[in-house]
LUMKE-933615 format. One record per atom (N, C-alpha, C): residue in three letters; z, y negated, x. Coordinates in steps of 0.001 Angstrom, whole numbers, padded with zeros to 6 digits, always signed. Layout:
// residues N
ALAZYX/...
END
This chain:
// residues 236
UNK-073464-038291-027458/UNK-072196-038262-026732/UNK-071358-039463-027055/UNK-071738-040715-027178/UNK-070964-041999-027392/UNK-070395-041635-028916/UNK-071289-041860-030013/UNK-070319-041593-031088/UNK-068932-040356-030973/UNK-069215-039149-029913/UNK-068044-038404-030173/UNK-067013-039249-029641/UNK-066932-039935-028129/UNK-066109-040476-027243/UNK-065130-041288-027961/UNK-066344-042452-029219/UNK-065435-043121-029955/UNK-064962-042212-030792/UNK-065136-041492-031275/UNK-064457-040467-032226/UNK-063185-040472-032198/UNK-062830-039935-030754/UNK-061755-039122-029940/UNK-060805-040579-029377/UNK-061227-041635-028978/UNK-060629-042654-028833/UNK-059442-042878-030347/UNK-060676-042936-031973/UNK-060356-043361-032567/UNK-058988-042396-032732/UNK-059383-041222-032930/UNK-058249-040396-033056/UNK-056671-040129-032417/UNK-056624-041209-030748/UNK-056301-040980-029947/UNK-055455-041934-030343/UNK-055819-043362-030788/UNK-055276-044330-031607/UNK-054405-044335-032575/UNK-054734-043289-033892/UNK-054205-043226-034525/UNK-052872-042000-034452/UNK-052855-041539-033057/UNK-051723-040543-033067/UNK-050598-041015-032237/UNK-050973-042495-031529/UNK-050249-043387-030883/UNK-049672-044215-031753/UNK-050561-044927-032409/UNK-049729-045640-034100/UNK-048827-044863-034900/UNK-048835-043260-034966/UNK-048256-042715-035693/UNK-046383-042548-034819/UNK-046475-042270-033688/UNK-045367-041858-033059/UNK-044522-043005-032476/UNK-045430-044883-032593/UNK-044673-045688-032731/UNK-044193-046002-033960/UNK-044894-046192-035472/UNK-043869-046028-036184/UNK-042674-044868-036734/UNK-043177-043648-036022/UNK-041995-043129-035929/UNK-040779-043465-035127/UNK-040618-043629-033572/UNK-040053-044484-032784/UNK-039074-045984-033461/UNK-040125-046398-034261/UNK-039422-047715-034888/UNK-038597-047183-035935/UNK-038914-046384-036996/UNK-037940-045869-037511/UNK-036462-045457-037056/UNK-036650-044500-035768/UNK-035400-043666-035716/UNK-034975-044666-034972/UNK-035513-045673-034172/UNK-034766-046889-033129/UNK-033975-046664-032344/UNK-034328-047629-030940/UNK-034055-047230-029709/UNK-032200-047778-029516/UNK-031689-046975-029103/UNK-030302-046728-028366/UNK-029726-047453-028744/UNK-028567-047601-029408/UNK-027680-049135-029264/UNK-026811-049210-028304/UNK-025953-050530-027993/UNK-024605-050089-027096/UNK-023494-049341-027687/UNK-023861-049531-029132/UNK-022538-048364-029829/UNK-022856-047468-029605/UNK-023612-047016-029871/UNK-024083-045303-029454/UNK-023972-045231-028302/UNK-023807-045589-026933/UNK-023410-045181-025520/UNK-022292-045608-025242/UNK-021185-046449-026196/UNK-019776-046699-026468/UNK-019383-045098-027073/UNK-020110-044911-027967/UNK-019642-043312-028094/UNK-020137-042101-028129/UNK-020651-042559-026743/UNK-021583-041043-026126/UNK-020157-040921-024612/UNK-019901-042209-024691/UNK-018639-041575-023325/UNK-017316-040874-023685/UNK-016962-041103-024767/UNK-015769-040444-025275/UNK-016419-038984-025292/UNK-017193-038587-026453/UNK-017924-037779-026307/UNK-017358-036696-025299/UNK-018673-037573-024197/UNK-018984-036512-022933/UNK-017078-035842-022781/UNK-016281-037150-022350/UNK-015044-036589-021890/UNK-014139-035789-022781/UNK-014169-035707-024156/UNK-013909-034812-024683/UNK-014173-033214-024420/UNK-015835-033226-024400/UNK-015977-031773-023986/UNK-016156-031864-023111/UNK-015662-032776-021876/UNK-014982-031923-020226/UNK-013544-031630-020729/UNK-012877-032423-021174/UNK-011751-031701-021369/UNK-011182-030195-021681/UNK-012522-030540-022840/UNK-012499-028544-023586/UNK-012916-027567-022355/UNK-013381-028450-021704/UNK-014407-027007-020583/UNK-013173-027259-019747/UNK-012160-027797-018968/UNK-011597-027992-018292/UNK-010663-026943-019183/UNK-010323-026837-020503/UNK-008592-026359-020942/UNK-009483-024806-021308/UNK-010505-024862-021595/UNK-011107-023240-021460/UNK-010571-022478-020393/UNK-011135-023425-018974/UNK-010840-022795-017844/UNK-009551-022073-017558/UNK-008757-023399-017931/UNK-007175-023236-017604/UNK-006852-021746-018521/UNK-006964-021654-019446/UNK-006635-020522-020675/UNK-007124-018912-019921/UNK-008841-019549-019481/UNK-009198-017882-018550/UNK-008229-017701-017326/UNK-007673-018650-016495/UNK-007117-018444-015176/UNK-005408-017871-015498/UNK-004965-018627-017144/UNK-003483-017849-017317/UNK-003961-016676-017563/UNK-004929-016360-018814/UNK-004936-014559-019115/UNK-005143-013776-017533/UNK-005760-014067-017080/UNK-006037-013442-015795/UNK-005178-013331-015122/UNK-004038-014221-015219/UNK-002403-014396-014210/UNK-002373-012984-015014/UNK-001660-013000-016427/UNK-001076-012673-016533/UNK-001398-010933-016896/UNK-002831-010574-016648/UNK-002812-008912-016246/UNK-003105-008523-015175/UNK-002962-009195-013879/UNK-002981-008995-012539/UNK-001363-009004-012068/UNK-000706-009799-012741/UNK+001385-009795-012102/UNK+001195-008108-012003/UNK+001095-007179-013410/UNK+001587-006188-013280/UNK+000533-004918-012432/UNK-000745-005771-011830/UNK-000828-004845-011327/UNK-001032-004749-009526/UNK-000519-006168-009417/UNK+000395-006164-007921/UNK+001671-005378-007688/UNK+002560-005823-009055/UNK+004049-004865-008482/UNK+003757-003844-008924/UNK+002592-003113-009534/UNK+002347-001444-009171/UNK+001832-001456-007728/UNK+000949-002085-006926/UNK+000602-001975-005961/UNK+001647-002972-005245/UNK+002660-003267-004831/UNK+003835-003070-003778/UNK+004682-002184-003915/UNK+004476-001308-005116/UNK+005645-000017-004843/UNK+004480+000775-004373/UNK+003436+001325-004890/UNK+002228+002284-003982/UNK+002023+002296-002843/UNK+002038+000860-002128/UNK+001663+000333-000853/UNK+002767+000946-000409/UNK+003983+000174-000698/UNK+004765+000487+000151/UNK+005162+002016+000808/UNK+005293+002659-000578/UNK+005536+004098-000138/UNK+004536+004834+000850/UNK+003197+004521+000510/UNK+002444+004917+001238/UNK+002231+004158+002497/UNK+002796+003368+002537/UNK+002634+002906+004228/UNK+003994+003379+004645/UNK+004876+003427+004107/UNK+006373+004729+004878/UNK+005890+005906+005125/UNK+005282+006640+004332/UNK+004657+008024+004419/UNK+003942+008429+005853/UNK+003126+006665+005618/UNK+002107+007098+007059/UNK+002879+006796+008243/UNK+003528+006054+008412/UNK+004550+005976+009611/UNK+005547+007128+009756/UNK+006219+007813+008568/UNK+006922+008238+008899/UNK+006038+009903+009127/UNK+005090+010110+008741/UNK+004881+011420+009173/UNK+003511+011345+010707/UNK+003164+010149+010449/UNK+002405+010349+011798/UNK+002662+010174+013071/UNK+003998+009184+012854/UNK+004761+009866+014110/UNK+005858+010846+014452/UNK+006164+011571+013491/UNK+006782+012659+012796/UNK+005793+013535+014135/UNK+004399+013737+013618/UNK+003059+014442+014285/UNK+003568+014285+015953/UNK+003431+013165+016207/UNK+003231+012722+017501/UNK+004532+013113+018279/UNK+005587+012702+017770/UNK+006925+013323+018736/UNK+006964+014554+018648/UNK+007254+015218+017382/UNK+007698+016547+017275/UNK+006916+017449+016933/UNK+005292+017303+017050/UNK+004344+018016+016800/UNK+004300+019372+017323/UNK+004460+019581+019139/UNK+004824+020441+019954/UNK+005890+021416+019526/UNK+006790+020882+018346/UNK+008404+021441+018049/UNK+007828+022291+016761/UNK+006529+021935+016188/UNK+006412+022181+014876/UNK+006043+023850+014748/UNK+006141+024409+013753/UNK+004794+025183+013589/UNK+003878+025204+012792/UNK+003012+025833+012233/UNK+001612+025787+011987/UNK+001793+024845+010335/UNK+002636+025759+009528/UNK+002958+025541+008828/UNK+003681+024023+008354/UNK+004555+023555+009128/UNK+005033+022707+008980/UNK+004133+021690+009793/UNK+003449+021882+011035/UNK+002976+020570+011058/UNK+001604+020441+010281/UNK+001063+021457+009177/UNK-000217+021495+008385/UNK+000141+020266+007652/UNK+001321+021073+006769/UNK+002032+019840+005822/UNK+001971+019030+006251/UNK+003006+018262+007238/UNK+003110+017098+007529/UNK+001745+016122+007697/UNK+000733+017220+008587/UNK-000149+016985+007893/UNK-001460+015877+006917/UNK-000679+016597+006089/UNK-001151+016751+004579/UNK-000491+015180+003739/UNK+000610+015380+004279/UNK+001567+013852+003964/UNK+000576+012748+004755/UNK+000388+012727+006201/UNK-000178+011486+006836/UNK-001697+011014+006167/UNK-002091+012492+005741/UNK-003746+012452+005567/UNK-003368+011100+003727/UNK-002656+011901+002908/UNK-002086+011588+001378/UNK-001939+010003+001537/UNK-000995+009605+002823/UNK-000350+008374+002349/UNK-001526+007306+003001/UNK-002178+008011+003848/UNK-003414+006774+004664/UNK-004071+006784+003360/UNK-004654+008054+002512/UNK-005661+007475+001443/UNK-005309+006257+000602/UNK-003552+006784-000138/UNK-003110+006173-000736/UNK-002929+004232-000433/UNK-002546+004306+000894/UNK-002655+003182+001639/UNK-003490+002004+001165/UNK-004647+002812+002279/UNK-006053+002007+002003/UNK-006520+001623+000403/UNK-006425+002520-000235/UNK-006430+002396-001603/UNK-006037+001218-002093/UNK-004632+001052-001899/UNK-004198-000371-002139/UNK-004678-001068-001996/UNK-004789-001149-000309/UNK-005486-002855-000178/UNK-006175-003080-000599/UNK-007519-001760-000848/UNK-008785-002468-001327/UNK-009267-002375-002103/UNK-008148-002472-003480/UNK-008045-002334-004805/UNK-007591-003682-005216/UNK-006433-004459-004214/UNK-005982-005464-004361/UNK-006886-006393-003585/UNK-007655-006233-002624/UNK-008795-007171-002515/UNK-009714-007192-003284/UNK-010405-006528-003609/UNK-011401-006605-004902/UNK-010804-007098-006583/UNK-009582-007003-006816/UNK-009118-007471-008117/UNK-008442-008897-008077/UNK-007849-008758-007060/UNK-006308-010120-006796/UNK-006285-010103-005830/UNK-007106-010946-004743/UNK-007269-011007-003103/UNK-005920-011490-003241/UNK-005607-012568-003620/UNK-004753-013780-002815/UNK-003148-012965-003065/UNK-003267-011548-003385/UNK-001891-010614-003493/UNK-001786-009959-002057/UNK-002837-010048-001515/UNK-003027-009379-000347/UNK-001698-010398+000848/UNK-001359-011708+000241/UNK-000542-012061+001051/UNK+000801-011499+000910/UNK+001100-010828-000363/UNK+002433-010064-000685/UNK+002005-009304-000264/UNK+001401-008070-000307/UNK+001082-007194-000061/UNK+001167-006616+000900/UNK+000480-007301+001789/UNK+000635-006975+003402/UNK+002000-007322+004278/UNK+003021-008081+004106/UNK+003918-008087+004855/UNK+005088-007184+004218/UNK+004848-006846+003251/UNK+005756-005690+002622/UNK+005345-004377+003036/UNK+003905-003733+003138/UNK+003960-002918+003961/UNK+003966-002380+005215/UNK+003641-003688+005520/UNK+003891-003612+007405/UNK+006005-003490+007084/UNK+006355-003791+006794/UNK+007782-003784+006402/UNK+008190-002360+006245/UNK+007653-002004+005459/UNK+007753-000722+004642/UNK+007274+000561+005670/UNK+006251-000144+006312/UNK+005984+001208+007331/UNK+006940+001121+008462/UNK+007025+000077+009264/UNK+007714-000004+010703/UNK+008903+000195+010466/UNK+009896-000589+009123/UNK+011338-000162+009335/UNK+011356+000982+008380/UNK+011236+000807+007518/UNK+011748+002719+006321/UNK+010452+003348+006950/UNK+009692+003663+007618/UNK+009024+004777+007723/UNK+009278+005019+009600/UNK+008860+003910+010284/UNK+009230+004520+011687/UNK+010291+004678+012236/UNK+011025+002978+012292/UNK+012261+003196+013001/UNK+013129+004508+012117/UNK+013423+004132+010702/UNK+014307+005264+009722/UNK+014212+006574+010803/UNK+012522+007144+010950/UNK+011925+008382+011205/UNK+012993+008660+012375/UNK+012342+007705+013373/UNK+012618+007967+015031/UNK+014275+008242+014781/UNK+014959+007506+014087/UNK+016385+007296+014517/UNK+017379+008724+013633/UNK+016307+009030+012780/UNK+016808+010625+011966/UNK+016684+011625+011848/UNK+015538+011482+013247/UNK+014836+012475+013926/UNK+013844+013108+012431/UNK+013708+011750+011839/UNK+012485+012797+010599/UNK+012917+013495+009878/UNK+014638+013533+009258/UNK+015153+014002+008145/UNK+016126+013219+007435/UNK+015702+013036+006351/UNK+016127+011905+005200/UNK+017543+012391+005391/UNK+018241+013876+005081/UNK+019362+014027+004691/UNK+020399+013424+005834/UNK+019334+014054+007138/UNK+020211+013667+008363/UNK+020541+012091+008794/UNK+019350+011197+008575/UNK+019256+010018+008206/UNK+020594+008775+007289/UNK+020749+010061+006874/UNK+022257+009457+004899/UNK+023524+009865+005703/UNK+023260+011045+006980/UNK+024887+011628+007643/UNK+025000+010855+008388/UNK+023901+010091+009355/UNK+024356+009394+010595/UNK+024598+007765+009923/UNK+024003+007282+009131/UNK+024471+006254+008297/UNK+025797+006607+007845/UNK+026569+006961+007000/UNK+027805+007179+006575/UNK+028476+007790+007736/UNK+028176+007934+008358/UNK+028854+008880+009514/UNK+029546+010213+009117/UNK+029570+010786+008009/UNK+029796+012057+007365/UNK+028658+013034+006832/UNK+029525+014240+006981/UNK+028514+015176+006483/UNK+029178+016115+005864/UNK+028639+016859+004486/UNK+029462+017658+004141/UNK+028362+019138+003957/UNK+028846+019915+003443/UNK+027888+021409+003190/UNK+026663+021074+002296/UNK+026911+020379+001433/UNK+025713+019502+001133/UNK+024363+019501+000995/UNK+025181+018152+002448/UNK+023688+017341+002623/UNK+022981+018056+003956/UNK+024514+019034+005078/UNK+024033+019727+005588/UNK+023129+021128+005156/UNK+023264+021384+003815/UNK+021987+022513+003327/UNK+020547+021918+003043/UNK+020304+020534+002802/UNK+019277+020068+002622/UNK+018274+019374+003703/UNK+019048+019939+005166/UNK+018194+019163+006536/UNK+017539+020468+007149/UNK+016356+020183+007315/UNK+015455+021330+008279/UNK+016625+021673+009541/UNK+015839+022525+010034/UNK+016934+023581+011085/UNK+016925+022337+012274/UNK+015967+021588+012467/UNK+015897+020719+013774/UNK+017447+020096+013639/UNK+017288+019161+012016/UNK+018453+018323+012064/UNK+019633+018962+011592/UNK+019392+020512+010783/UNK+021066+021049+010935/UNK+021236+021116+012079/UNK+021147+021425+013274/UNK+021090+021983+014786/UNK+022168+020596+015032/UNK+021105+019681+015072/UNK+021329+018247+015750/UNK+022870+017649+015243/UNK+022538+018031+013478/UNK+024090+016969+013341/UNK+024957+018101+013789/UNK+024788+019201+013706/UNK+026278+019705+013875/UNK+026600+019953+015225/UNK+025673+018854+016049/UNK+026537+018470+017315/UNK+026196+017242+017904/UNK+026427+016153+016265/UNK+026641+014634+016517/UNK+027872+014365+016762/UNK+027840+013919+017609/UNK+029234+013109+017650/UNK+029559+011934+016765/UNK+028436+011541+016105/UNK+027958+010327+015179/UNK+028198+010843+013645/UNK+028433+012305+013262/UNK+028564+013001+011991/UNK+029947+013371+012220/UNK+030651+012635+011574/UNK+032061+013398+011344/UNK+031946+014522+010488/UNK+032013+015896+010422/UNK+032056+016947+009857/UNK+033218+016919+008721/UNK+032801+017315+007375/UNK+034263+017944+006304/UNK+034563+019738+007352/UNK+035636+020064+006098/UNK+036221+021393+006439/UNK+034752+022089+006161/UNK+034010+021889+004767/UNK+033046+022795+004430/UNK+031466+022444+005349/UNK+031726+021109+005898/UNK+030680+021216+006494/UNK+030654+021851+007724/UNK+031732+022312+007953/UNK+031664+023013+009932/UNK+031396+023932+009230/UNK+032344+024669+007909/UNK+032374+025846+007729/UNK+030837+026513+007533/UNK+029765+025530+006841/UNK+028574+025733+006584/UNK+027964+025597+008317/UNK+028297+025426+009134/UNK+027446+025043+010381/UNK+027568+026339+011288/UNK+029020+026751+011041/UNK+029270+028024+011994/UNK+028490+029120+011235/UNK+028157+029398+009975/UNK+028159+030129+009218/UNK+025937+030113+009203/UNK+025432+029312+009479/UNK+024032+028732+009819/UNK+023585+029186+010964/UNK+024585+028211+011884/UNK+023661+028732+013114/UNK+024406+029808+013976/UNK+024820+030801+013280/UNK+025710+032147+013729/UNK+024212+033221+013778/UNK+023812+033500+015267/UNK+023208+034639+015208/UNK+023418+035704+016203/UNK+022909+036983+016351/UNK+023190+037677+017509/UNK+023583+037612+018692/UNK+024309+038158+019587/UNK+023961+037726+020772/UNK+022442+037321+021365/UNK+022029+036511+022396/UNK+021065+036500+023029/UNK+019890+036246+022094/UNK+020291+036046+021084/UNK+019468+035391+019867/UNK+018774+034190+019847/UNK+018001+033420+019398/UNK+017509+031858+019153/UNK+018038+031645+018557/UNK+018805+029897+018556/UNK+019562+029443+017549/UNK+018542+029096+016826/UNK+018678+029030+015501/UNK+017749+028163+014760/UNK+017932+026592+014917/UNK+016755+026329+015068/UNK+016984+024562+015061/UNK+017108+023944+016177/UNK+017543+024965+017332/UNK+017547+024082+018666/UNK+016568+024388+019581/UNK+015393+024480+019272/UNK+013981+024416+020000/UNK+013857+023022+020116/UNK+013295+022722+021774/UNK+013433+021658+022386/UNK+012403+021494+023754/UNK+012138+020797+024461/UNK+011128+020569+024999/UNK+011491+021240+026525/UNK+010483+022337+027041/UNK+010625+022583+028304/UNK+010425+021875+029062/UNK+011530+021692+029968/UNK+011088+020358+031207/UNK+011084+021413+032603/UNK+011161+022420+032674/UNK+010762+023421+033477/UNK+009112+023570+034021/UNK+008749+023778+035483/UNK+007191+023474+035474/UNK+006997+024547+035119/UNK+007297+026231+035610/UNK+006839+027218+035294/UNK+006830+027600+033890/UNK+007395+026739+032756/UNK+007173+027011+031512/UNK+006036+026614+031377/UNK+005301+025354+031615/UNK+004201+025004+031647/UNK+003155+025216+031903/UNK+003386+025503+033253/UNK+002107+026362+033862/UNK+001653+027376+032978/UNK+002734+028493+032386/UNK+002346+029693+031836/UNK+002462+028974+030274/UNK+002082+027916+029663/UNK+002317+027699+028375/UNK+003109+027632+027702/UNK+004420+027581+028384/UNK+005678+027603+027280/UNK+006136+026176+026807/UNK+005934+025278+026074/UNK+006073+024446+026344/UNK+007757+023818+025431/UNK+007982+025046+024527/UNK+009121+024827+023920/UNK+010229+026191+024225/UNK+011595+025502+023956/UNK+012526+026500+024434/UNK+013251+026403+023432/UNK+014274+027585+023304/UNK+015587+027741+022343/UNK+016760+027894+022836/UNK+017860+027016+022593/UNK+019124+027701+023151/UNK+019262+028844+022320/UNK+019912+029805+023014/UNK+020214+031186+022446/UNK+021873+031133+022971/UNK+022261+032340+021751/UNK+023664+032577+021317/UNK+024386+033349+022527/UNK+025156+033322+022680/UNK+026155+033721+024312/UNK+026177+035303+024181/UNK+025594+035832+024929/UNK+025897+037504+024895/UNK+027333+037862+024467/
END
């Protein structure tokens, strides 16, 4: 056992002699060499610093265009949902099947569309979410509700009581609620062709339903028995 021990000593020796004159060869550190190991280092922070900067412009610059696609999306679709879900809620009772399916169909469209936005623009470009959101709260409360409430929910009728005119028109392009309505605004100054189109509309039989002027029974016995909407009808 002793001769191996020295063996392994000896060997142990000579692999320690070997890796100090290697050591002495390549020689330990100077101060020049850590005079220019600091430039160095700050050089490539710099590079890693102007890398950064280079990823954060490309990234500006294919996210701009796809915020102002999402503030015209948003927006419309947050008008949509204001303007047809309370469209639903006032004049739902006025509707029929048909028309309030659609309408509908619009509230169901513009909530998807909506949500969509935001959380397309939170997951890609959070910090758009600060444009984002006060434009459609914008977009819904004034062009989709107040607009709604105050046009009774028809764009055309909406453009007559703004201008305060109406002509045959814009009166052919309003549902029967709001032909009914403007052509007895006092707020729609009528042309020659627009009365002429109004008498000529809501002209029906005697004892007839006018079109367009179904309106809310405030009668109890309509209620009781389910009636809950009424029509003026045409003078015997």
């Amino acid at each position: 056992m002793e001769p191996q021990c020295r063996q392994a000593g000896v060997s142990r020796q000579i692999t320690d002699s070997r890796k100090a004159r290697r050591f002495s060869k390549i020689g330990a550190p100077t101060a020049d060499f850590y005079e220019d190991l600091v430039p160095r280092l700050t050089l490539t922070r710099r590079s890693a610093v102007g890398s950064e900067s280079r990823v954060k412009v490309v990234s500006l610059l294919w996210k701009i265009p796809i915020i102002a696609v999402a503030l015209i999306v948003g927006g419309i679709a947050a008008c949509q949902v204001t303007w047809s879900g309370a469209d639903i809620v006032l004049n739902g009772i006025l509707m029929g099947v048909i028309e309030r399916t659609i309408t509908g169909i619009y509230f169901l469209v513009g909530s998807a569309a909506a949500a969509g936005t935001l959380w397309g623009v939170y997951r890609i470009a959070k910090p758009g979410l600060w444009i984002l959101v006060p434009v459609m709260a914008y977009a819904g409360l004034v062009l989709g509700l107040w607009n709604g409430i105050v046009s009774d929910f028809d764009y055309s009728r909406g453009e007559a009581i703004r201008y305060h005119t109406g002509n045959s028109y814009v009166l052919s392009h309003m549902t029967q609620r709001g032909l009914y309505r403007s052509c007895h605004d006092d707020r729609i100054e009528l042309t020659e062709d627009g009365k002429a189109y109004c008498a000529s509309a809501l002209k029906v039989g005697p004892g007839k339903n006018i079109p367009g002027s179904e309106h809310m029974c405030i009668g109890l016995w309509e209620w009781i028995f389910g009636k809950p909407v009424c029509f003026y009808t045409s003078p015997n």
